[in-house]
N, C-alpha and C positions, 0 to 999 in steps of 0.2 A: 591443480590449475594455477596458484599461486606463483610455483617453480615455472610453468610453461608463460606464464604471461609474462614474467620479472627476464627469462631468458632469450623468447622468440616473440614477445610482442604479439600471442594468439590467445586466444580461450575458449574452451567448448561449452560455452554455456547450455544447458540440456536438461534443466528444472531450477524451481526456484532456489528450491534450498542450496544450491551453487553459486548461485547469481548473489541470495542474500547474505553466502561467506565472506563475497570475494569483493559486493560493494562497500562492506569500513573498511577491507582493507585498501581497497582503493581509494576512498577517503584520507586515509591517514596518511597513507606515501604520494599524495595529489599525482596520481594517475588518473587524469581526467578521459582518457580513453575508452581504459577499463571503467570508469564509474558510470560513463555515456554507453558501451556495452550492456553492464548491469538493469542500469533504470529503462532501457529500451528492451529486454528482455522481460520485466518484469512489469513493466507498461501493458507490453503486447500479447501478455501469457496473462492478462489478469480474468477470472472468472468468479463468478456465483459461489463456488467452491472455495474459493481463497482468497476474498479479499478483504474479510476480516484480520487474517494473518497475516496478508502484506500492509493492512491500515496499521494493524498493532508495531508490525516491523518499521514500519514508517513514523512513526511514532518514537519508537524507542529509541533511533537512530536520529531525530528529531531530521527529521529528510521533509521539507514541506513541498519539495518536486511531486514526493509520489504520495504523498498523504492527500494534496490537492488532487492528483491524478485519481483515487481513490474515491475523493469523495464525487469527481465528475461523473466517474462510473457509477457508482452507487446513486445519484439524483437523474442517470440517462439511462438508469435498467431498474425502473421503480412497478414491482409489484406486489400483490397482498403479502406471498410469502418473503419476499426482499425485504420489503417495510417492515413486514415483523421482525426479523432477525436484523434490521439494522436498529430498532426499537430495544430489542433484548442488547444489542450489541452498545447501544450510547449507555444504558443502565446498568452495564459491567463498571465504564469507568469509572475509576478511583482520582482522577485527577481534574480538580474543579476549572484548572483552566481547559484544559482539553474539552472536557463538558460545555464551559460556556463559547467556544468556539463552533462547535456543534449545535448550538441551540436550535439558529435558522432549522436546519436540517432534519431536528427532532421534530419540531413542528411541522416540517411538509410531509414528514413520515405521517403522524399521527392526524393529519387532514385527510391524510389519502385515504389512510383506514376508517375514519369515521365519515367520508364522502363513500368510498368505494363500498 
């Protein structure tokens, strides 16, 4: 996909893990196309199933487009089993800045759970 975007200016985006090749590379050669492509695929493919991996991907890539985008999702599809696993998922972090950016968010988790 690399060779067809760099030659014809296309890309078949068709899962994440393509999307999340092809957005550093677009990064780094400022293909703002391709990078608007990527984060619009990976916006609109985001689910319950993976958005722990695209927060981490987002993260790692220090992207705060979709790390933001991530955390909307996660505080607009809030329930017992969400809030847990995003509970388990702030107490994985190793990076205290990252943790103290999530604070708010740890606490409406753990409101929910001990209101709900």
């Amino acid at each position: 996909e690399y060779l067809r975007w760099v030659y014809y200016r296309e890309a078949q985006l068709d899962n994440d893990s393509l999307a999340m090749n092809l957005l550093p590379f677009a990064d780094e050669h400022l293909e703002d196309e391709l990078k608007k492509k990527c984060m619009r695929y990976l916006m609109t493919h985001t689910k319950s199933e993976n958005i722990y991996r695209n927060l981490d991907f987002a993260h790692e890539q220090n992207n705060t487009d979709l790390q933001d985008w991530c955390m909307i999702f996660l505080t607009t599809n809030t329930n017992l089993q969400n809030v847990s696993e995003l509970i388990k998922y702030l107490d994985r972090q190793h990076n205290p800045e990252f943790a103290n950016e999530d604070l708010k968010l740890r606490e409406q988790a753990i409101s929910v759970v001990t209101d709900g």
